[in-house]
N, C-alpha and C positions, 0 to 999 in steps of 0.2 A: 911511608909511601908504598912498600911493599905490600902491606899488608893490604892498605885499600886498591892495589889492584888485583890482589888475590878476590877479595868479595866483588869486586865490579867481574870479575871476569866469574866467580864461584853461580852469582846471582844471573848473571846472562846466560852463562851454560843451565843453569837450574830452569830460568824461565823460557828460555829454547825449548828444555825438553820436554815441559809443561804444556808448550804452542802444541809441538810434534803430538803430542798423545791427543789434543783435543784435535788440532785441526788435520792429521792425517791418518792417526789411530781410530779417531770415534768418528772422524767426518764431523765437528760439532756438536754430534747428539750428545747426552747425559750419557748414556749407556753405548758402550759397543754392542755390535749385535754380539758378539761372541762374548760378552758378559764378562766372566770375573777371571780369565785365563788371560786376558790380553795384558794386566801389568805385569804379573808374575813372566811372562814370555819375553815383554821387551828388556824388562830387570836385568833376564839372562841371555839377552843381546847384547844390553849396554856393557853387562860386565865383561861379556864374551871381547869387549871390545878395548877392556882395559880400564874403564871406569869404576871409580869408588863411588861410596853412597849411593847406590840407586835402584836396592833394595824395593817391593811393588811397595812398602811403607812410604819411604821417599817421594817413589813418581807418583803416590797418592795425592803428595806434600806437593811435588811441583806443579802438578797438574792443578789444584786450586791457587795456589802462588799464580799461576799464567791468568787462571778464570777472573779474579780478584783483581788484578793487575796489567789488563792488557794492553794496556799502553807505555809500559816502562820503557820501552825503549826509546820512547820520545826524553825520559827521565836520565840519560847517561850522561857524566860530565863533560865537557869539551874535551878532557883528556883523553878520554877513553875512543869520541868518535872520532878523534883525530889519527886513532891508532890503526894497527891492520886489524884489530876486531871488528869495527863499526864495518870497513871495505866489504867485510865478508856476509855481513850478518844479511843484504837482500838477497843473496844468491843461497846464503843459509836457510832464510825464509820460502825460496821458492819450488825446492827440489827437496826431495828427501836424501839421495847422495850428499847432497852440498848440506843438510840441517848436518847427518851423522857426521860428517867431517867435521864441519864447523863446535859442533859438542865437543868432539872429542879434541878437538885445537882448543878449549876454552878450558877443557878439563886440563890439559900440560899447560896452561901457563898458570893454571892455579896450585901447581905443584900437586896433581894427583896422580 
């Protein structure tokens, strides 16, 4: 049981941060205008912030995980959106304050 809420919570923080890079990092475009400096820069924000794995290799990895997949969030199980993660995730969604918290809440329950 643990272990599946370590990946429900590992997978939401990953696809969080995959939304984050597309929909407020690039604005939706393919490319940021500032090109190929902006993973390597959040990388060392996220880590700045405590986070593992999130190396610009990873949020390469998230960022199409999100593209691939943007609807997962409809996909979580009753456990999960019954929990304070689901509560948080619209206000996660809406702000960029409330995404970085909400990450970094999804990253400590996953034991990182």
């Amino acid at each position: 049981m643990a272990a599946k809420a370590v990946n429900t919570s590992l997978t939401a923080r990953n696809w969080l941060i995959g939304h984050r890079i597309l929909a407020f990092e690039q604005q939706g475009k393919d490319r940021a205008a500032y090109g190929e400096r902006l993973l390597p820069a959040l990388a060392q924000r996220l880590a700045a912030a405590g986070l593992k794995r999130v190396d610009a290799r990873e949020l390469r990895r998230f960022r199409l995980f999100y593209s691939v997949y943007p609807q997962i969030r409809e996909t979580l199980s009753p456990e999960w959106l019954a929990g304070p993660g689901a509560a948080a995730l619209p206000a996660a969604l809406a702000r960029k304050e409330e995404m970085e918290r909400f990450i970094t809440q999804m990253s400590q329950e996953a034991g990182e």
